[in-house]
KOLLUM-559493 format. One record per residue: x, y, z of N, C-alpha, C in turn; residue number from 1. Coordinates in Angstrom, 3 decimals, padded with zeros to 6 digits. Last residue first. Layout:
// residues N
+----------+----------+----------+----------+----------+----------+----------+----------+----------+-----+
!      nxx !      nyy !      nzz !     caxx !     cayy !     cazz !      cxx !      cyy !      czz ! num !
+----------+----------+----------+----------+----------+----------+----------+----------+----------+-----+
!        X !        Y !        Z !        X !        Y !        Z !        X !        Y !        Z ! NUM !
...
+----------+----------+----------+----------+----------+----------+----------+----------+----------+-----+
// end
This chain:
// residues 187
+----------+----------+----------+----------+----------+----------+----------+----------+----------+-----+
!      nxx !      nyy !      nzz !     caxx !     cayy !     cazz !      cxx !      cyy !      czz ! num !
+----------+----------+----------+----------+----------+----------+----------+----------+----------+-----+
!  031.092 ! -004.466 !  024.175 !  030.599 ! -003.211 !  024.594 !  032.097 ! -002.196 !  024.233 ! 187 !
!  029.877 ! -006.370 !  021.875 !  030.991 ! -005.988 !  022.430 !  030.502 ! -004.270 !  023.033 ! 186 !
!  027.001 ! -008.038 !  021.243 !  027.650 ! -006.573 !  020.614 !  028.640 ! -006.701 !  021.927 ! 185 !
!  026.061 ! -009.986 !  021.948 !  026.506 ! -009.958 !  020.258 !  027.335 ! -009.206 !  020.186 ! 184 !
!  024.346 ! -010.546 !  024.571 !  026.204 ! -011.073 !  024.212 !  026.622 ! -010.555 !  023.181 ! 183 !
!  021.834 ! -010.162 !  024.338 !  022.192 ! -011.342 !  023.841 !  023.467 ! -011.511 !  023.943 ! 182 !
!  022.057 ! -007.238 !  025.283 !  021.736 ! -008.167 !  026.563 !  022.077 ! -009.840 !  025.480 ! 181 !
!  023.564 ! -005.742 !  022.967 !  024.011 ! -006.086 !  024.282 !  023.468 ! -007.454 !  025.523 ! 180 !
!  020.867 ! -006.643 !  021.536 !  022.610 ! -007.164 !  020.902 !  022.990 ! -007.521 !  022.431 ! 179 !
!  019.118 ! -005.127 !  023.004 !  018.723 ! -005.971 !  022.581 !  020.004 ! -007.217 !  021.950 ! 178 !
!  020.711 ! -001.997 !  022.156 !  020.616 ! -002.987 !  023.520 !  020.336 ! -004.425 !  023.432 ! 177 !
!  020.764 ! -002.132 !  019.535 !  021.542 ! -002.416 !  019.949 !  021.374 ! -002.745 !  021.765 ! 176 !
!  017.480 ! -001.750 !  019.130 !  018.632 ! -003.097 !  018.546 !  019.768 ! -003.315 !  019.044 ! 175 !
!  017.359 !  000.134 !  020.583 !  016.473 ! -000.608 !  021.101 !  017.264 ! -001.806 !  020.472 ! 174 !
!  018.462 !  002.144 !  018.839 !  018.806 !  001.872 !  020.383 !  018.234 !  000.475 !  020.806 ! 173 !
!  016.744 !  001.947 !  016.659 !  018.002 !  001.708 !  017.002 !  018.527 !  001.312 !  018.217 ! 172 !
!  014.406 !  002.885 !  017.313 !  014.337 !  001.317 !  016.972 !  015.860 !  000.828 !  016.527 ! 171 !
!  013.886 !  005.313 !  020.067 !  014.905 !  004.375 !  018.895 !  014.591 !  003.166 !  018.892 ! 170 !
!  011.113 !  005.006 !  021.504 !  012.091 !  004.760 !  021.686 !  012.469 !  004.808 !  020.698 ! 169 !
!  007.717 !  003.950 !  021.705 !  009.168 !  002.669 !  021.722 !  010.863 !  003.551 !  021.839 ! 168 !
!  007.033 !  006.694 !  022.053 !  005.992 !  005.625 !  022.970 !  007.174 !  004.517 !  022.835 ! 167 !
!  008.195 !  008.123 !  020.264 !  007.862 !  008.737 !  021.887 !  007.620 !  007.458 !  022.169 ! 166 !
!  009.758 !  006.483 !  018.303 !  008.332 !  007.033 !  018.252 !  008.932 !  007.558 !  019.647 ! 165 !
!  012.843 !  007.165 !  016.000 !  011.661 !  006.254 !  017.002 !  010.820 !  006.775 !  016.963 ! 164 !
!  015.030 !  007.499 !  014.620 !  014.020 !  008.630 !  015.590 !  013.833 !  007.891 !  016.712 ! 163 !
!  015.733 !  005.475 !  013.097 !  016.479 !  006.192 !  013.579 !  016.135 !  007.068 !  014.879 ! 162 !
!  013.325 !  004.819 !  012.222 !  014.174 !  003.753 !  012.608 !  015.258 !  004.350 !  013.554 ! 161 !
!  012.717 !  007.236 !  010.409 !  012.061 !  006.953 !  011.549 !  012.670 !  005.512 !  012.258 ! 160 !
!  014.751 !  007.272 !  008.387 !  014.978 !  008.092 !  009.477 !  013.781 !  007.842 !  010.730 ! 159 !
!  014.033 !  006.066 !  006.831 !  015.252 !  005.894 !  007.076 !  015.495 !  006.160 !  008.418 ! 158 !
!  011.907 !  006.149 !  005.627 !  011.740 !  005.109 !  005.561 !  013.000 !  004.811 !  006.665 ! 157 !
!  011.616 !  008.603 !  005.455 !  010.793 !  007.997 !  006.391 !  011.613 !  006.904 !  006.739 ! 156 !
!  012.141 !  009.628 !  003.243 !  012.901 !  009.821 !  003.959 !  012.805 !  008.963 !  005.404 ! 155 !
!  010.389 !  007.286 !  001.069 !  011.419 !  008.505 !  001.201 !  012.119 !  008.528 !  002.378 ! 154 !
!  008.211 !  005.145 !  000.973 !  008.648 !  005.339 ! -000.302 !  009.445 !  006.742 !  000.069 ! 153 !
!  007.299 !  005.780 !  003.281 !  008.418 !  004.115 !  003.066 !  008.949 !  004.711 !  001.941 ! 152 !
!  005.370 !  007.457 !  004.397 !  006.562 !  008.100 !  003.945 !  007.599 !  006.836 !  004.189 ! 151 !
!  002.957 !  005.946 !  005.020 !  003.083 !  006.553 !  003.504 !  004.041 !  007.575 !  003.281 ! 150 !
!  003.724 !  004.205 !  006.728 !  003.647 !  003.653 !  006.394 !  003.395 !  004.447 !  004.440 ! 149 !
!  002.887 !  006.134 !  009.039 !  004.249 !  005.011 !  008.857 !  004.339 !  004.749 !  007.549 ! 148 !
!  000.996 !  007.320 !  008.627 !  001.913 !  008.056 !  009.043 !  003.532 !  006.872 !  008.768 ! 147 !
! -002.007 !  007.165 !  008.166 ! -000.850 !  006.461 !  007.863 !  000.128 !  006.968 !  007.803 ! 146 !
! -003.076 !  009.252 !  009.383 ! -003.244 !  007.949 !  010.399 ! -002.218 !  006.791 !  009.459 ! 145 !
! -002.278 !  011.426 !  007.983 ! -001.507 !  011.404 !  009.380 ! -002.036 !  009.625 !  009.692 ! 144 !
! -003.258 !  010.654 !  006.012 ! -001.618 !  010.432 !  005.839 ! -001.867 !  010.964 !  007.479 ! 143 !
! -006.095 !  010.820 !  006.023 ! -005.220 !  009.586 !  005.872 ! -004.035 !  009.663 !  006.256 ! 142 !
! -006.135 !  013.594 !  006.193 ! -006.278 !  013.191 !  007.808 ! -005.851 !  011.558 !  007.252 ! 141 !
! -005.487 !  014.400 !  003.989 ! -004.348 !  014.725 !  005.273 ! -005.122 !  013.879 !  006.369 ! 140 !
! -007.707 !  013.649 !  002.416 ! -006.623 !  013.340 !  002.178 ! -005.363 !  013.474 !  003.196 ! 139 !
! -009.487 !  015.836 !  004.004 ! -009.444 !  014.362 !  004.029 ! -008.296 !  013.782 !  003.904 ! 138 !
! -008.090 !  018.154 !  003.052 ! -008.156 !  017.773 !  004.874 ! -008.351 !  016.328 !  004.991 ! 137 !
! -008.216 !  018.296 !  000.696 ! -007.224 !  018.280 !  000.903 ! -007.091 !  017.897 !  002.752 ! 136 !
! -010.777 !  018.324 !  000.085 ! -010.353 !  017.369 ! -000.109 ! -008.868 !  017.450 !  000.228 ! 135 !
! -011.594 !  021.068 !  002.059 ! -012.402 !  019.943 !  001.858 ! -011.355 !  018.757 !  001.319 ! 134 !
! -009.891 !  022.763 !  000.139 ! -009.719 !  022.625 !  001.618 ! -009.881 !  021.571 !  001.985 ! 133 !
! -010.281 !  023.917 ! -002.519 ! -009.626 !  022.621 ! -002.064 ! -009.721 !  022.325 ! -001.174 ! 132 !
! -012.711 !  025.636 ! -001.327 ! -012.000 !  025.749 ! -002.779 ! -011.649 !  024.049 ! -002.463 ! 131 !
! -013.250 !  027.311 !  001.084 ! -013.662 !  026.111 !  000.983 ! -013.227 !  025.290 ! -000.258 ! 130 !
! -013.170 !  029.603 !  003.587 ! -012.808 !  029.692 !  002.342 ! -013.016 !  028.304 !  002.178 ! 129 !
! -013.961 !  030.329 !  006.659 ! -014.898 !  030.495 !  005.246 ! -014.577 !  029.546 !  004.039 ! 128 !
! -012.101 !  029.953 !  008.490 ! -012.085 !  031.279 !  007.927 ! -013.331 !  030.974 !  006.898 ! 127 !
! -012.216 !  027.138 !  008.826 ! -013.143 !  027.816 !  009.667 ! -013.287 !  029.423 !  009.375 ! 126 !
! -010.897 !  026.448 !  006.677 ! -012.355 !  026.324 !  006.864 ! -013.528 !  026.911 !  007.735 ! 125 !
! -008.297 !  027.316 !  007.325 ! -008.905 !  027.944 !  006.264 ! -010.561 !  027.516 !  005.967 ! 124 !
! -007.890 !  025.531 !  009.741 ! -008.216 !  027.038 !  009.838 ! -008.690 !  027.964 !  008.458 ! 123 !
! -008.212 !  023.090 !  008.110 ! -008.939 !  023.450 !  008.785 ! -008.981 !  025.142 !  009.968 ! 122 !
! -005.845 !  023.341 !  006.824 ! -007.043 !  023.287 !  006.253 ! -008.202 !  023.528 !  007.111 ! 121 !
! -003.440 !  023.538 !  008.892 ! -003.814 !  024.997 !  008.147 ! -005.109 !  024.871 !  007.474 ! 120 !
! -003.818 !  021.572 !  010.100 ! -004.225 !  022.297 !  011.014 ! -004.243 !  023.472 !  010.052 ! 119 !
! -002.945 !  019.753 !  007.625 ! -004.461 !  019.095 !  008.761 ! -004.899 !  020.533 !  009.181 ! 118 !
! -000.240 !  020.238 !  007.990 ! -001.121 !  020.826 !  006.663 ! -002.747 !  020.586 !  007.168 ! 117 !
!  000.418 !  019.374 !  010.195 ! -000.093 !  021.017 !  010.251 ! -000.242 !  021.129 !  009.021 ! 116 !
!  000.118 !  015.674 !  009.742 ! -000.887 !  017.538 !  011.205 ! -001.042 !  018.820 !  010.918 ! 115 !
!  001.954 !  016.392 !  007.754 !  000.475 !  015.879 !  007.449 ! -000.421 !  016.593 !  008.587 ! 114 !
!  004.285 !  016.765 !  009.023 !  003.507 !  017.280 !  008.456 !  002.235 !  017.521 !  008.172 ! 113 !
!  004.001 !  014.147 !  010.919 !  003.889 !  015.617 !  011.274 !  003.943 !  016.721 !  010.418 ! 112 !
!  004.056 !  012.222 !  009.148 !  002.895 !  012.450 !  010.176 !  002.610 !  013.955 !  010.890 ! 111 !
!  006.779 !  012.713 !  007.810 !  005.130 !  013.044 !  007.262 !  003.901 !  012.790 !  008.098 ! 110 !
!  009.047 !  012.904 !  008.275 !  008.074 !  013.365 !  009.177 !  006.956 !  013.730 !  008.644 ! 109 !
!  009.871 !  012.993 !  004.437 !  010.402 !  013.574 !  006.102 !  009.285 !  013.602 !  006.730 ! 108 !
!  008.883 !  012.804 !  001.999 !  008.278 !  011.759 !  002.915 !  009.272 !  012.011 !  003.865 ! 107 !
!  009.008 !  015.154 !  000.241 !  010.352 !  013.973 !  000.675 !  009.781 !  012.542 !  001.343 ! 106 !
!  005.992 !  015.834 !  000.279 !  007.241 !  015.601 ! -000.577 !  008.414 !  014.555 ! -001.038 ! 105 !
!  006.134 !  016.665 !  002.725 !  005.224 !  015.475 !  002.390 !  005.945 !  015.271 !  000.901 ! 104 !
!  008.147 !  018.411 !  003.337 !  007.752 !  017.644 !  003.659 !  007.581 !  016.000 !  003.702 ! 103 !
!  007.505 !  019.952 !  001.548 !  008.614 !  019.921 !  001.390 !  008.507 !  018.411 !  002.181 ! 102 !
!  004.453 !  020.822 !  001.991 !  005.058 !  020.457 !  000.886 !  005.971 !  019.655 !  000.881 ! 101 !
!  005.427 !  022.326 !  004.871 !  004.554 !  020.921 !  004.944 !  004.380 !  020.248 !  003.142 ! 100 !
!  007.012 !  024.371 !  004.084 !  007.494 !  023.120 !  004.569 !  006.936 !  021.969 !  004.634 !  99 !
!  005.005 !  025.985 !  002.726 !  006.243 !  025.436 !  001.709 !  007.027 !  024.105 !  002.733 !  98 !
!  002.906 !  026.394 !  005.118 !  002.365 !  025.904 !  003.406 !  004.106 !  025.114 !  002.487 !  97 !
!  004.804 !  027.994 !  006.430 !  004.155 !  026.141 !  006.810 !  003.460 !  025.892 !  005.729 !  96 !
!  005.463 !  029.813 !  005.278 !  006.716 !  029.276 !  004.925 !  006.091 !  027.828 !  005.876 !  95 !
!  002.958 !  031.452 !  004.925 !  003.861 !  031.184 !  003.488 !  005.160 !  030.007 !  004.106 !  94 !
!  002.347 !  031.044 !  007.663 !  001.601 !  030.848 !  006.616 !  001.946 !  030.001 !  005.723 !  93 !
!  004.234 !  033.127 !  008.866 !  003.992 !  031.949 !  009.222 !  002.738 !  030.510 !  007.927 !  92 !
!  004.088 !  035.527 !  007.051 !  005.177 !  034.662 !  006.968 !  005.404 !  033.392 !  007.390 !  91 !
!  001.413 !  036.112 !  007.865 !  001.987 !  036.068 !  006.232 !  003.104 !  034.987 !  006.048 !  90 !
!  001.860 !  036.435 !  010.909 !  000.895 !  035.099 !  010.097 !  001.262 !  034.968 !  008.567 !  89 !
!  003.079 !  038.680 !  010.753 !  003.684 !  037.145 !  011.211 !  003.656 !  036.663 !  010.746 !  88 !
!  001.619 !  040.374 !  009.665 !  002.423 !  040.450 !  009.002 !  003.424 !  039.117 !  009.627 !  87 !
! -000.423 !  040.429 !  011.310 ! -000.579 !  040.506 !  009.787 !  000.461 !  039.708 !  009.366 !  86 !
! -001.105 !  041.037 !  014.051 ! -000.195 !  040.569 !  013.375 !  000.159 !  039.879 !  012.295 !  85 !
! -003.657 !  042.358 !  014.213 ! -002.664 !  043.312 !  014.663 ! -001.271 !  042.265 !  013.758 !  84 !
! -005.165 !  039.893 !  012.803 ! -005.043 !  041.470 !  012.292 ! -003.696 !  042.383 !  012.880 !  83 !
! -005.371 !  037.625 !  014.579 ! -004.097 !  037.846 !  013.239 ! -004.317 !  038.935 !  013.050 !  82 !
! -006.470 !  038.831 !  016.865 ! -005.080 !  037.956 !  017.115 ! -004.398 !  038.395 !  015.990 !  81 !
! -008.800 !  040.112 !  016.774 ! -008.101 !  039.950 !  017.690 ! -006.181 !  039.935 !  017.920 !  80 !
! -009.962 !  038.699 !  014.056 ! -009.870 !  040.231 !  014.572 ! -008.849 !  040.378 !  015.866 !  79 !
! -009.306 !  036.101 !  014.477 ! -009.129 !  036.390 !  013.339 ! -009.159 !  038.187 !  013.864 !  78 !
! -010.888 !  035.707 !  016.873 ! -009.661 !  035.388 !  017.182 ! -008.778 !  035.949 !  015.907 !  77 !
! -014.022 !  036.314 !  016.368 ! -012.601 !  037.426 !  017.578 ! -011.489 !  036.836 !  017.050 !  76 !
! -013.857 !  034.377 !  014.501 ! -013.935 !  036.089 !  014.339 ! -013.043 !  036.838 !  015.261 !  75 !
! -014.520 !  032.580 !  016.285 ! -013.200 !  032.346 !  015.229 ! -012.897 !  033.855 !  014.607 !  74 !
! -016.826 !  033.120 !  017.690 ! -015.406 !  032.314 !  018.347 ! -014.333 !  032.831 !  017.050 !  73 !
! -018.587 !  032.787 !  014.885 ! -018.030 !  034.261 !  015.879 ! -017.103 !  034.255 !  016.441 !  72 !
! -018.099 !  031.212 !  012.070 ! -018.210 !  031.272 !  013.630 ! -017.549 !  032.160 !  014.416 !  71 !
! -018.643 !  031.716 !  009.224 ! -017.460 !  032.026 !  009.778 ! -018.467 !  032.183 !  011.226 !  70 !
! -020.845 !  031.920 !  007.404 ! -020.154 !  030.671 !  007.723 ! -018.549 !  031.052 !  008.292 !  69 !
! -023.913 !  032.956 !  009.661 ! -022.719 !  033.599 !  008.836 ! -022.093 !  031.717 !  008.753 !  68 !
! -027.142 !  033.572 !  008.288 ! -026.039 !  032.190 !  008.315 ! -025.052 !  032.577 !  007.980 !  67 !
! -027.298 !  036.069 !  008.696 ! -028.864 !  035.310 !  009.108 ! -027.880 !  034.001 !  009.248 !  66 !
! -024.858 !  038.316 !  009.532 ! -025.881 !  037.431 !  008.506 ! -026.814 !  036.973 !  009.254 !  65 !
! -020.757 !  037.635 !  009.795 ! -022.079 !  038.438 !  009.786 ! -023.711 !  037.933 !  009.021 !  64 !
! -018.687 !  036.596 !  008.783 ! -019.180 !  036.405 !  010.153 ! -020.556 !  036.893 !  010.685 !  63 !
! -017.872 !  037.386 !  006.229 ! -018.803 !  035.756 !  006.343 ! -018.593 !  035.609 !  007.601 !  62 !
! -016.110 !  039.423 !  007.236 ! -017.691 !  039.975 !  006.262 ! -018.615 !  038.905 !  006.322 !  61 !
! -014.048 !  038.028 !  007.752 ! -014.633 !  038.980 !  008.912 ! -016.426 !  039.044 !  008.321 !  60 !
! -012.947 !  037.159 !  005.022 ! -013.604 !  036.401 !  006.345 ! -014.195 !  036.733 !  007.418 !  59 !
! -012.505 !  039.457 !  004.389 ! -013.011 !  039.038 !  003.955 ! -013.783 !  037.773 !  004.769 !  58 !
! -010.255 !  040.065 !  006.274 ! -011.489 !  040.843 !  006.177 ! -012.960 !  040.226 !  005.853 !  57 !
! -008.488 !  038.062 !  006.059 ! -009.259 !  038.075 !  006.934 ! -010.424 !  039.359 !  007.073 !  56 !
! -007.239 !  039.001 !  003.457 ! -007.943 !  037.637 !  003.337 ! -009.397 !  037.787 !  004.614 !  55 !
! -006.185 !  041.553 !  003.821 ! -007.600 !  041.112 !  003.028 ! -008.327 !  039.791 !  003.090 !  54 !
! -004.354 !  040.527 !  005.122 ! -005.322 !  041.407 !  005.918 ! -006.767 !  041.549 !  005.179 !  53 !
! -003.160 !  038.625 !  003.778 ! -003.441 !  038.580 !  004.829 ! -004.737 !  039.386 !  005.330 !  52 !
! -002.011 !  041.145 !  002.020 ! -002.606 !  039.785 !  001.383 ! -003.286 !  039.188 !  002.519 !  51 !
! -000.034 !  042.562 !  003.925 ! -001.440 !  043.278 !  003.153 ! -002.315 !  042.155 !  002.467 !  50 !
!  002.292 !  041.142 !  004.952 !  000.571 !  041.463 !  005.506 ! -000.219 !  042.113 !  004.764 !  49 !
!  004.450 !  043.098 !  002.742 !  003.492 !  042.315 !  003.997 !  003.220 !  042.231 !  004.487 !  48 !
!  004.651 !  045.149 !  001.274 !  003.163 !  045.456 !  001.808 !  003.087 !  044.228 !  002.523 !  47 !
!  007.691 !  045.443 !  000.999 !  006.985 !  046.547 !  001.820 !  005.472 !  046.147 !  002.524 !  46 !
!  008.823 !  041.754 !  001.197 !  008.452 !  043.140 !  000.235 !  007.548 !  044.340 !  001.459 !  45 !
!  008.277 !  039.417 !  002.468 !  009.891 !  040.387 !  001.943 !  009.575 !  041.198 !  001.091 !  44 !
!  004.989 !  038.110 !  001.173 !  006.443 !  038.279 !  002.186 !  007.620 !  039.291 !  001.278 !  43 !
!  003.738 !  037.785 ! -000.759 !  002.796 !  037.841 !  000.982 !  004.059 !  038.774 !  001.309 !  42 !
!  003.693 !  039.461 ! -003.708 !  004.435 !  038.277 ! -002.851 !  003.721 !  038.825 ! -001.545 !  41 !
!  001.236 !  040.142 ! -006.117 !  001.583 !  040.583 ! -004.643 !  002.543 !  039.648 ! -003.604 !  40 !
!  000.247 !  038.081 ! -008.411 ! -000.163 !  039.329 ! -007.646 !  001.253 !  039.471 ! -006.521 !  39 !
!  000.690 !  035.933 ! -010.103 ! -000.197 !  035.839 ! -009.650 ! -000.650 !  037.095 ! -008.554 !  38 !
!  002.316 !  035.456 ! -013.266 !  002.216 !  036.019 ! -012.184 !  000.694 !  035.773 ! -011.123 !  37 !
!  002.789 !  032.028 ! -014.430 !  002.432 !  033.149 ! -014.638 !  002.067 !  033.980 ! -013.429 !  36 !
!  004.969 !  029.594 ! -014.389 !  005.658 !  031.029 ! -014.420 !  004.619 !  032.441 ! -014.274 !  35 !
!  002.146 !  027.724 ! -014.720 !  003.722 !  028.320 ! -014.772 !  004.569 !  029.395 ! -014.840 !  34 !
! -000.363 !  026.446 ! -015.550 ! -000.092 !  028.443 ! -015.503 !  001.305 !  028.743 ! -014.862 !  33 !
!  000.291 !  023.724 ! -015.989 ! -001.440 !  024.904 ! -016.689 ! -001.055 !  026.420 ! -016.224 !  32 !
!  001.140 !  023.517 ! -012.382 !  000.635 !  022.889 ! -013.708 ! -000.555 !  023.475 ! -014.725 !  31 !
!  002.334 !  026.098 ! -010.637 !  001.730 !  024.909 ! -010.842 !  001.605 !  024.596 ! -012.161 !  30 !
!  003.909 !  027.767 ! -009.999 !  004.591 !  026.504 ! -010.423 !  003.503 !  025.968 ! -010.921 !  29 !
!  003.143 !  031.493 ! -009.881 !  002.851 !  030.579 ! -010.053 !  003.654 !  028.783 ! -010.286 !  28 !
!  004.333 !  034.552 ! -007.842 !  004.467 !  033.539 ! -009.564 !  004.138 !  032.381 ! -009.287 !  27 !
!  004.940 !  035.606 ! -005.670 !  003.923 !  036.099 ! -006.263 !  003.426 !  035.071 ! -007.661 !  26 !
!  006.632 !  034.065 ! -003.930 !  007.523 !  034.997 ! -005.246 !  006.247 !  035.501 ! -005.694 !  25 !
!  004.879 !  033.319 ! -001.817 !  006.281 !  033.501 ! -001.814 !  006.891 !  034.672 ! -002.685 !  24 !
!  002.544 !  032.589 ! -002.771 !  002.791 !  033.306 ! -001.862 !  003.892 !  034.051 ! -001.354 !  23 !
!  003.431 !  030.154 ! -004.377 !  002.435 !  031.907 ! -005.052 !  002.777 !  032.672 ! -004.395 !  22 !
!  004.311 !  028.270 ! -002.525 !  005.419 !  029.290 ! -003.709 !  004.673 !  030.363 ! -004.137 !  21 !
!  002.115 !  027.365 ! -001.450 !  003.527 !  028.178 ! -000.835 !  004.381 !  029.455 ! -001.515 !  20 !
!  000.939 !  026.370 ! -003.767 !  000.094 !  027.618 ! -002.698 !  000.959 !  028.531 ! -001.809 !  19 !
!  002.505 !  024.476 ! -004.128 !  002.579 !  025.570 ! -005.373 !  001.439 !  026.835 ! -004.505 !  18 !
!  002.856 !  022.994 ! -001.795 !  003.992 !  023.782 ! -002.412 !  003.685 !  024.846 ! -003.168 !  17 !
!  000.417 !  021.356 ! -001.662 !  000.957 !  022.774 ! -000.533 !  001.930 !  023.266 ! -001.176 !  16 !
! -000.021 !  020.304 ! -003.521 ! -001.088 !  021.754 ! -003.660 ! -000.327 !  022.366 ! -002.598 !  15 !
!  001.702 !  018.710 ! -003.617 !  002.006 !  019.787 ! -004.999 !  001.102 !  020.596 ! -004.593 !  14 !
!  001.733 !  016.978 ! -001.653 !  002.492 !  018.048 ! -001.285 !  002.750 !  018.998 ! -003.035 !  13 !
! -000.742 !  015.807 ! -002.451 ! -001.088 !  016.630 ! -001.753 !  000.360 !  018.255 ! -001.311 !  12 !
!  000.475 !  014.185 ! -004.144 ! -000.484 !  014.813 ! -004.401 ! -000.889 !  016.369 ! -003.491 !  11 !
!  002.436 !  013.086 ! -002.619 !  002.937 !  013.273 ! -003.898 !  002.300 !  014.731 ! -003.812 !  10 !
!  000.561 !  011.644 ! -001.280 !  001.233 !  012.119 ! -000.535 !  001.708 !  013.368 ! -001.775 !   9 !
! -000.836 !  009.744 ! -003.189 ! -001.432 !  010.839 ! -002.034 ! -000.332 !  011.667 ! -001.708 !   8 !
!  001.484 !  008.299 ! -003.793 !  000.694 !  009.118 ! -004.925 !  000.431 !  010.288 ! -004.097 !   7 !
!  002.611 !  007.044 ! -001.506 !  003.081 !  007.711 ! -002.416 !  002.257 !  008.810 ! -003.190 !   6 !
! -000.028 !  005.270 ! -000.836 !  000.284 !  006.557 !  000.177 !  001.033 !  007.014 ! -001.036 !   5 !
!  000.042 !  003.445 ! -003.090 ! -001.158 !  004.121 ! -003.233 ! -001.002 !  006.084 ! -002.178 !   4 !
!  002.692 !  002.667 ! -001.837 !  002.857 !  003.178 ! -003.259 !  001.671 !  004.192 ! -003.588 !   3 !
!  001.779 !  000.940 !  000.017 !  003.006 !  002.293 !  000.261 !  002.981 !  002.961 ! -001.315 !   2 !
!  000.806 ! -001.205 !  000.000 !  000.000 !  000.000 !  000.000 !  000.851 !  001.272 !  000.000 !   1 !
+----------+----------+----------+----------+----------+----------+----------+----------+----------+-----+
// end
């Protein structure tokens, strides 16, 4: 099944990358519009936060209504929190959109990627906005519960042996003790 995760994974880290990269250089990667401009880099230029600040306006406006789809709770926190700091969130944003890519990508810590691409879709849901979100949260909530098992095909494959989990430990360590108490390994 590591191959079917592959794809997904693949898949998902081209919508976070090329959403990263717009944001980034203003210019487009994706597939069908390459190179073509797309407005306003978020970041390292005079107006960042200004992309930001519209976004959440705009989301401010779907708080209001007979059926707002922006929950009041989430309003204050969008008025509150990201407005004064526009210009964080731009950068926090633009550069967890390009890592959780990078990521899921490589198959590095794709469980933990897979969480905060999880946690940016679902703050862009609760902002309103709904475009990809929807299938891109599903698709993330697989790869976090296959977390093992759909970064074999990369970095994963190497380095979680190496890591461990919290709960076992190095699956290194754990071999070489395991040596030690059999006699194998020379101390």
């Amino acid at each position: 099944m590591a191959w079917l995760w592959l794809i997904v994974r693949v898949y998902v880290a081209y919508e976070w990358l090329t959403a990263g990269w717009e944001k980034l250089t203003g210019h487009s990667i994706a597939i069908g519009s390459f190179g073509e401009a797309t407005g306003t880099p978020w970041v390292f230029n005079a107006h960042a936060g200004t992309a930001i600040k519209g976004f959440v306006k705009g989301a401010l406006a779907l708080s209001t209504g007979a059926h707002p789809s922006v929950q009041s709770w989430y309003a204050v926190f969008l008025q509150q929190v990201v407005l004064p700091n526009d210009t964080v969130f731009a950068y926090i944003i633009t550069f967890g959109e390009i890592l959780v890519g990078l990521g899921l990508l490589f198959g590095v810590l794709t469980g933990i990627a897979s969480f905060f691409g999880l946690f940016m879709n679902v703050s862009y849901l609760f902002a309103g906005t709904v475009s990809i979100n929807p299938v891109l949260g599903v698709l993330t909530i697989f790869l976090v519960l296959a977390w093992r098992i759909a970064g074999y095909y990369g970095g994963d494959r190497y380095l979680l042996p190496l890591i461990g989990t919290p709960w076992t430990g190095s699956l290194e360590k754990r071999y070489r003790e395991q040596l030690r108490v059999n006699g194998s390994l020379a101390s």
